[in-house]
N, C-alpha and C positions, 0 to 999 in steps of 0.2 A: 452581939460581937461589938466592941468598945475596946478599941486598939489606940494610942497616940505614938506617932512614931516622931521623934524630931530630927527633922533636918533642916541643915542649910541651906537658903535662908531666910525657910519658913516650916508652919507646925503643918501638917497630913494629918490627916487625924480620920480611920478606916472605923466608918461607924456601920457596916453590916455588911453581910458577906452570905450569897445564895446562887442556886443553882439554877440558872434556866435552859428545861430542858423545850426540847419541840413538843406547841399544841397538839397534835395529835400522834395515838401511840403509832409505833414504829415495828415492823418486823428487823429481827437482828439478823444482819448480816454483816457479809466481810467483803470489803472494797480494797483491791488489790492494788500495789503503787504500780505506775506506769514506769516502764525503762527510763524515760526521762525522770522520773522523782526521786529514782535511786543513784543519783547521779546528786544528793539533799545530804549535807552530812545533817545530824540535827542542830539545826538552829532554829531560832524563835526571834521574828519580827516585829517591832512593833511600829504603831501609827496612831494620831490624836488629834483631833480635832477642838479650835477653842470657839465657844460663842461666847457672846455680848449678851448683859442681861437682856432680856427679852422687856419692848416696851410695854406689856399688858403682864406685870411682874404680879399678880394676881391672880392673872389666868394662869401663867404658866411659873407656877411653885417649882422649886425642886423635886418635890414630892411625886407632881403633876408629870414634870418630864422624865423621871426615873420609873413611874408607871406605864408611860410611854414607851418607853425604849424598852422594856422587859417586855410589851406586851409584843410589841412588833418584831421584837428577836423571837419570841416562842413561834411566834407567824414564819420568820422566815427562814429557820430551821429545820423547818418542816419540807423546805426545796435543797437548801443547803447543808444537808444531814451530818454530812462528813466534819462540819463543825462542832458538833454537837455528839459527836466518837470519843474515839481513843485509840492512839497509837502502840502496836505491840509487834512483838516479833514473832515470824511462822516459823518454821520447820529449819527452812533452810538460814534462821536468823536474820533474814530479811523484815523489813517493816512490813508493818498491813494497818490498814485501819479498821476497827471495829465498829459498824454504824450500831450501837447502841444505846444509842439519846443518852447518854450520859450525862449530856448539859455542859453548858460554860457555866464558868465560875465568874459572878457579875459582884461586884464588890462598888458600895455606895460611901462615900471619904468627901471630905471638907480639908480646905485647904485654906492659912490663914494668910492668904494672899489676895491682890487686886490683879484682874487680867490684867491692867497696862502696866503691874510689877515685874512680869515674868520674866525673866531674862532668857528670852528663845534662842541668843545666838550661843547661849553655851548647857545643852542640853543635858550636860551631865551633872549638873547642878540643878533644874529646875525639873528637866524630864525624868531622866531616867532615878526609875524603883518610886518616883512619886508619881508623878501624872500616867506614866504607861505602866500596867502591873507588872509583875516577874508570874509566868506561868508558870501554876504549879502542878496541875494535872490537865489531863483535855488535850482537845487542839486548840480551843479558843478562849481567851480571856479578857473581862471587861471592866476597865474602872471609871465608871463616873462622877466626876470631883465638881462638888460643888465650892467655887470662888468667894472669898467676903465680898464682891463689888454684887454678888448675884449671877456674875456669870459661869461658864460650866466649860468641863472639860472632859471628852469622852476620848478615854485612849483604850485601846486594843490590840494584846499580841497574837499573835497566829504562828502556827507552829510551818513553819518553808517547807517540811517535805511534806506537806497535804497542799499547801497553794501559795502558787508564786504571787505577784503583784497584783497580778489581771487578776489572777480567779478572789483575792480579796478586796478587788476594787469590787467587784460584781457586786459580794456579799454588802457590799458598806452601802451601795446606792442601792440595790434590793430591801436593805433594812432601812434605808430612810425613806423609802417609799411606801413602805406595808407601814410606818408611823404615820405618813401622812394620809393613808388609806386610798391608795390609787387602786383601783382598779385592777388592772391588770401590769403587772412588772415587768420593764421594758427589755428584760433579757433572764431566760429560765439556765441553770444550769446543766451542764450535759456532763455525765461521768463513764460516757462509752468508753471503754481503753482501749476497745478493741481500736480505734484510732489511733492508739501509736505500735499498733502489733508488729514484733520484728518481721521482718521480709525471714521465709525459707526458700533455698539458702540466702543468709544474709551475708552483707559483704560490707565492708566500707574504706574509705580512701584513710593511708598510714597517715597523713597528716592529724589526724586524732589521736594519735598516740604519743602527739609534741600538746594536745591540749586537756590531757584524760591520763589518768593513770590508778590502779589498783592501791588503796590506803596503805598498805602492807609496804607497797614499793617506796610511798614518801619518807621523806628527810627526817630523822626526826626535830622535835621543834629546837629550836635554836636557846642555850641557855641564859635568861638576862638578868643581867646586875642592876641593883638598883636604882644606879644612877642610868641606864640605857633609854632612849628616849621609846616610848611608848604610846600606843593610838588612842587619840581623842577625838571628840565630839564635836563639830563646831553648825552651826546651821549661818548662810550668808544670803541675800540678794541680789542679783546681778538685772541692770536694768536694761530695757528690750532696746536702747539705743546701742551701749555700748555692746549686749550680744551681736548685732548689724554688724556693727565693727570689726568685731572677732570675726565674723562669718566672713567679712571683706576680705580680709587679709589672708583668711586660708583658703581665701577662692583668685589667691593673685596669681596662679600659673595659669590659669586661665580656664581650668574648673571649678565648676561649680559646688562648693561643699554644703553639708545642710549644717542648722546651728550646732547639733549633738556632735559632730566630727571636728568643728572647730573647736567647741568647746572641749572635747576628749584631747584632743592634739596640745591643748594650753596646757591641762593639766598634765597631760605627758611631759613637756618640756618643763612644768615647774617640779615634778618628781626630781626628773632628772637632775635638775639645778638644785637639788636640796642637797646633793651629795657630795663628796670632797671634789672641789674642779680637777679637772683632768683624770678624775677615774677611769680605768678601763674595765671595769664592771660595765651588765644589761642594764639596762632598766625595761620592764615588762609592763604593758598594759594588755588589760582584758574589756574587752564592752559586751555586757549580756544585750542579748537576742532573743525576742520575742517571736518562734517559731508559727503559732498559730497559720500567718499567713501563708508562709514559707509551704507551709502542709496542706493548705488549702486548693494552692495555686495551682491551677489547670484542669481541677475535679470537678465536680458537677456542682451545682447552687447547694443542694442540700450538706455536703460534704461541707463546704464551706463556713455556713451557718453553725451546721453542729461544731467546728473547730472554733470561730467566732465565741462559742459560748461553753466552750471546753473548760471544766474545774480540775487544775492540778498543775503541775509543771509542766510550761513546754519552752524550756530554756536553754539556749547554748552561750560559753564566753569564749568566743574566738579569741588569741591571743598574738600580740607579736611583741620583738624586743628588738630595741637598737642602741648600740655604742653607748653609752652615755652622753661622750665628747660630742658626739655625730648630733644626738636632739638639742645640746645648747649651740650647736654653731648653725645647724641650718634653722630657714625659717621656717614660719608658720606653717605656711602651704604646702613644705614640703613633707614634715609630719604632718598633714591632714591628709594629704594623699597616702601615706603610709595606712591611718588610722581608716580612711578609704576602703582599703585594698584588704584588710586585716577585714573589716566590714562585710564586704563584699562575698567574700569566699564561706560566709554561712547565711547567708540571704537567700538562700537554695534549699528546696526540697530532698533534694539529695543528701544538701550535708545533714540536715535534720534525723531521714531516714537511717541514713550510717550513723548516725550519734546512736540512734535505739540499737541499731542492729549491733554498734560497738558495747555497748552495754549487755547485750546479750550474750556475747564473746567472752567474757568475765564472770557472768555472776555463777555462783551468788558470792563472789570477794566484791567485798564494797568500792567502790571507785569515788571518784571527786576530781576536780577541776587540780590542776598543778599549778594552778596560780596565787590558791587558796595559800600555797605553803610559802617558805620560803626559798628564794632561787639557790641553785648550787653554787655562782660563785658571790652570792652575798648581796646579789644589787638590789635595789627598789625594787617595786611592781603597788601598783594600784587596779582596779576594777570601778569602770564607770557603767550605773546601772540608769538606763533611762525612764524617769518616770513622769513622761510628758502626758499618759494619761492618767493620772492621778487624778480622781475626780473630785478634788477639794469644792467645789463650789454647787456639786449636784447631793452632797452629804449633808440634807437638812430635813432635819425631825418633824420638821412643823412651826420652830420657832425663829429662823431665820438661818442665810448661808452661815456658817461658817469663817468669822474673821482670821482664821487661821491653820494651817493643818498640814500636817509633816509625815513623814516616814523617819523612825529612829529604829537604828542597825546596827549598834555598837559589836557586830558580827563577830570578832574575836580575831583567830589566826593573827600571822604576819603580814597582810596589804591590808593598803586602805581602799575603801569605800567611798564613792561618791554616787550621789543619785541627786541630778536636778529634777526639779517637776516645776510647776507654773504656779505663778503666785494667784493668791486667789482674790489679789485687787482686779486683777482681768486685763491688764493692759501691756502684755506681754513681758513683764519682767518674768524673772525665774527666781526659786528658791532652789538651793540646793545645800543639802546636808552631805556636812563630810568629815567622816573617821581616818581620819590621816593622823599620821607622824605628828608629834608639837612643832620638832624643828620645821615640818613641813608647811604647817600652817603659820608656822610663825616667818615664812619664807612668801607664805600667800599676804599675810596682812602687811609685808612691808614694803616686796615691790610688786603688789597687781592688786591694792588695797583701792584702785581706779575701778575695778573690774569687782572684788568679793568684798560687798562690804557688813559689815555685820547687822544678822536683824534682829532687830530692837523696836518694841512697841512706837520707837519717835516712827520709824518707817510706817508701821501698820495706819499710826496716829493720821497720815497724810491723807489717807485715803480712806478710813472709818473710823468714826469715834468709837474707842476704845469703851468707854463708859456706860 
């Protein structure tokens, strides 16, 4: 395979293209989505990781580390099998996965770029269709790009309705640890579903039916002219003194907010201010939830362990909306207590349990979040998705951490996307990529350009040589 693709503004160039399936054979079977997965329109993920050339550039060839990583995916495949399927539809047109070893599709590209060229903060130029592949079949897809400076680029998409965040963080430090040959891997995967089984009779509270709704029942999509503005990519850094800050000020009624509620409340109030002043349109936020706990709490150890180590979805986005007018005249604190409260009411076992049991109420008509679409009477809405565990700095091969490493989610629909995680210098700053609005962002870079600044290898340069 000898492919040159060019783009701006630099040449890719996809010199082989194979299949790796799991080391050892597999019986075929069929792994059923949980209520919560089908709750996944299809969409595909991706994420990527950059290293530095490696200082024993010798020992470890391109060659070398692309043997590596195939060898240690066949290894870890073999736990995480669901990767290594395919996605189809049963009876009732619902998804299923087929564990089939099918294989990922690993595709090995040269890129006539220097790591410290990249231009990170605008991913839709450097990342996206070159460094992170476009899936084309599978659940999992892998391209490793080697750099002119020597250094390397391993980006991966995964398909969301087989695993959310967590269950791909799993898979990313499982496979850099069966490269470095540990021993034993510090967390196996668990694909009981009988874990999220509806309750008989099940029941759950109507407030899920202002956050949940049947595909059938949404809007259709909104029709746009060419000149309408349209969601892009932007990745920035916010440093751990001025998050303090943020946290201060949403903690001035005299609660105490954590940074992710400050931070969600900010950008609440700069949606809202992207809009014509004085609108009397919503503006809508969503913050996804990471259930695991939520289902665990108050069950015996083991219960909790095997949720701990649960592969698949187990996510809710509680949602609330206020005035427009209402998020630019109050402060901080007062949308943080909002984003609180909005918070709060699916931090419960309950609400988790009614989310299945509300999905069982519907199927098999497909359902989805109503946040995904756009509002009825036209306003904004963004979804902030927290990915504080992102394990940017535990995803290494054997050749060193990782100087760099992102989630890219150009997710589609009408809202934008925000997901901070931790930068992987370690000293509390945050990264955070966002699929917003132009005007939106171009509302970010002008008045809170103190707070989202853009990242740029001078950034990474501070804290590791690039080179």
């Amino acid at each position: 395979m000898d492919m040159a693709v060019k783009v701006d503004p630099f040449l890719v160039e996809l010199r082989r293209k194979e299949v790796v399936a799991a080391v050892l054979p597999m019986l075929e079977h069929w792994l059923p989505q949980s209520n919560l997965d089908l709750l996944l329109p299809p969409l595909d993920v991706g994420v990527f990781f950059c290293y530095k050339k490696a200082e024993d550039d010798n020992l470890f060839s391109f060659t070398y580390m692309v043997s590596v990583l195939k060898k240690a995916m066949a290894q870890a495949l073999v736990t995480y099998y669901a990767f290594a399927g395919e996605v189809v539809q049963n009876s009732l047109g619902e998804p299923e996965v087929i564990c089939n070893n099918r294989g990922v599709d690993f595709i090995e590209a040269y890129a006539d770029v220097e790591l410290q060229q990249l231009n990170f903060h605008n991913p839709d130029e450097c990342i996206e269709g070159k460094l992170v592949p476009k899936k084309k079949q599978g659940v999992l897809s892998v391209q490793v790009t080697e750099l002119k400076c020597g250094g390397l680029v391993v980006g991966c998409t995964f398909d969301h309705q087989v695993a959310d965040a967590y269950s791909a963080n799993m898979f990313l430090v499982s496979w850099a640890e069966m490269a470095r040959s540990k021993p034993v891997l510090s967390l196996l995967p668990s694909f009981r579903r009988s874990l999220l089984n509806p309750r008989h009779p099940g029941h759950y509270d109507p407030s899920l039916d202002n956050m949940y709704m049947p595909i059938s029942a949404m809007p259709p999509p909104k029709q746009k002219n060419p000149d309408d503005d349209h969601l892009i990519s932007r990745i920035y850094y916010i440093e751990a003194n001025q998050l303090s800050h943020l946290q201060s000020l949403a903690s001035a009624s005299g609660e105490r907010r954590t940074k992710l509620e400050a931070f969600s409340a900010f950008v609440w109030k700069v949606v809202a201010a992207s809009t014509e002043h004085g609108s009397n349109k919503n503006c809508r936020i969503g913050i996804v939830v990471d259930g695991r706990a939520q289902l665990s709490g108050g069950d015996s150890g083991e219960k909790a362990v095997m949720m701990s180590a649960y592969f698949g979805n187990v996510l809710s986005i509680p949602c609330d909306e206020k005035r427009i007018t209402e998020l630019e005249e109050r402060p901080l604190s007062w949308v943080a207590n909002a984003v609180h409260e909005c918070l709060q009411a699916a931090r419960t076992k309950e609400h988790f349990l009614g989310l299945i049991d509300w999905v069982e109420a519907h199927r098999p008509e497909p359902a989805m979040t109503k946040i995904y679409s756009a509002s009825e009477d036209g306003g904004p809405a963004v979804v902030v998705s927290s990915g504080q565990r992102f394990p940017v700095s535990e995803v290494d091969f054997g050749w060193g951490k990782p100087v760099f490493g992102s989630y890219h989610f150009p997710w589609g629909g009408e809202t934008g996307y925000v997901m901070p995680m931790p930068s992987p210098v370690g000293n509390g700053d945050w990264v955070v990529y966002m699929h917003m609005l132009g005007g939106q962002l171009e509302l970010i870079e002008t008045q809170a350009a103190y707070l989202f600044r853009p990242l740029t290898s001078d950034y990474l340069n501070k804290h590791v040589y690039l080179k």
